[in-house]
C-alpha positions in Angstrom: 0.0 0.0 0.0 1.0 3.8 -0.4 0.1 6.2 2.4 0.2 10.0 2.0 0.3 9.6 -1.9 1.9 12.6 -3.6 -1.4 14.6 -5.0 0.2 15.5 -8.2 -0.1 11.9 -9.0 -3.8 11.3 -8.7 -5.4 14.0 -11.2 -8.3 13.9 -13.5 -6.3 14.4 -16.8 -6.0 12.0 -19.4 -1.7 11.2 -19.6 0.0 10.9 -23.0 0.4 7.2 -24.4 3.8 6.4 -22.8 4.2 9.3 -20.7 2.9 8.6 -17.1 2.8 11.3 -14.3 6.5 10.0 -12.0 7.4 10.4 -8.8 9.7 8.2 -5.8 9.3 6.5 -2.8 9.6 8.6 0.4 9.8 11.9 -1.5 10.5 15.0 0.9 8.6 18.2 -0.3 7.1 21.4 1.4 8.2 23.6 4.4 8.1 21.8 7.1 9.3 19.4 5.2 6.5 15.8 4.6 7.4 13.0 3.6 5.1 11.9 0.6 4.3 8.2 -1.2 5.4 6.0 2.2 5.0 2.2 0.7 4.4 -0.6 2.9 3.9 -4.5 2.6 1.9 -5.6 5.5 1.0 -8.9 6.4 -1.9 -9.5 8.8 -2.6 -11.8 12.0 -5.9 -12.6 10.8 -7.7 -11.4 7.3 -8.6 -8.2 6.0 -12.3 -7.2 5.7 -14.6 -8.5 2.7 -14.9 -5.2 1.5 -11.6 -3.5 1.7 -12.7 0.2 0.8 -13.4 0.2 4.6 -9.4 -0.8 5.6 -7.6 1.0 2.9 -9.6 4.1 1.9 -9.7 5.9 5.2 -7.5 8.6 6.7 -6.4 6.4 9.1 -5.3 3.0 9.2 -7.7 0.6 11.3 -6.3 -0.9 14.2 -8.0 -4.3 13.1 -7.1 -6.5 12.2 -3.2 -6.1 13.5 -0.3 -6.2 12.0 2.3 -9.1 11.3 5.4 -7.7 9.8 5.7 -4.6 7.9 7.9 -4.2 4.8 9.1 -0.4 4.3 10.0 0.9 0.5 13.2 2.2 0.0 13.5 5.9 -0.8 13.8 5.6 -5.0 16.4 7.5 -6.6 15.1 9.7 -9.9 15.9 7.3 -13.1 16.9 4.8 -11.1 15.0 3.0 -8.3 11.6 3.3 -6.6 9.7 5.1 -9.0 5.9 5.7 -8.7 4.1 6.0 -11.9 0.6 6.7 -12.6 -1.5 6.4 -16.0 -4.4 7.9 -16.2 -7.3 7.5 -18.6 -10.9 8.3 -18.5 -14.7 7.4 -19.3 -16.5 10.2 -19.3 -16.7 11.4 -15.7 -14.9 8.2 -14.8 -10.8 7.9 -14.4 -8.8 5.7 -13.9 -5.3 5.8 -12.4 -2.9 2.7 -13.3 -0.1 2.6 -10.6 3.1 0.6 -10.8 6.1 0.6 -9.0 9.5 0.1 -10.9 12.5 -0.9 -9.5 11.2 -0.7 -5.9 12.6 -2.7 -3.0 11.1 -3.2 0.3 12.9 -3.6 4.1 12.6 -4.8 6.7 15.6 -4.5 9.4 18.6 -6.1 7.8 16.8 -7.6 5.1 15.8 -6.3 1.9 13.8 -7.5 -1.4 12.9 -5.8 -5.0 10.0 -6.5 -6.0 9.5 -6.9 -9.8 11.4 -4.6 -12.7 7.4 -3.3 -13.5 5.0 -4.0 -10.2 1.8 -3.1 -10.8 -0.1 -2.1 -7.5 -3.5 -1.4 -8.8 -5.8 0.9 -10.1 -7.7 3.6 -8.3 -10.8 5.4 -9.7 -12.0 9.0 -8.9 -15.4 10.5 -10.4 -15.4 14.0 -11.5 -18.5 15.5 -10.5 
């Protein structure tokens, strides 16, 4: 999952064919400085809800069920490693927002693993009004 998602990412605006909108993994912006696009692997001590809008679209995360391990990302480097892109195409008032993960690895203590070259997380959908 991606907490605190960069806004610039998630716009209603058709991208060019090969030209997603590209940010990284634990990007600092802003005065005080944030930290944007946290990714995590979690693993759970029971399941997830049915309906999963209720766990992973909320402001914060539940506290149920708890949490197993966590996996951090590792702050991606521009052209290099842990880069977030997001295609975007629309419907009429419907979009849709591809996001993948390329080159990303996760952590956990002394132990780290990449995920795949091109990781595709999942879409999310917004509705213009």
């Amino acid at each position: 999952m991606i907490e605190n998602l960069d806004k610039n990412l998630i716009v209603n605006t058709d991208t060019p064919i090969g030209q997603p909108r590209k940010s990284l993994i634990n990007i600092s912006s802003g005065t005080p400085a944030v930290i944007s696009n946290n990714v995590y692997y979690r693993t759970y001590n029971t399941n997830l809800p049915e309906i999963t809008k209720d766990y992973y679209c909320t402001n914060t995360t539940p506290t149920s069920p708890t949490v197993k391990d966590t996996w951090v990302g590792v702050t991606g480097v521009a052209n290099v490693s842990g880069i977030i892109e997001v295609t975007t195409t629309h419907s009429q008032k419907v979009y849709k927002h591809k996001v993948v993960l390329r080159n990303a690895s996760l952590k956990k203590g002394n132990n780290t693993f990449k995920l795949a070259t091109e990781f595709v997380l999942g879409t999310v959908t917004t509705v213009e009004p």
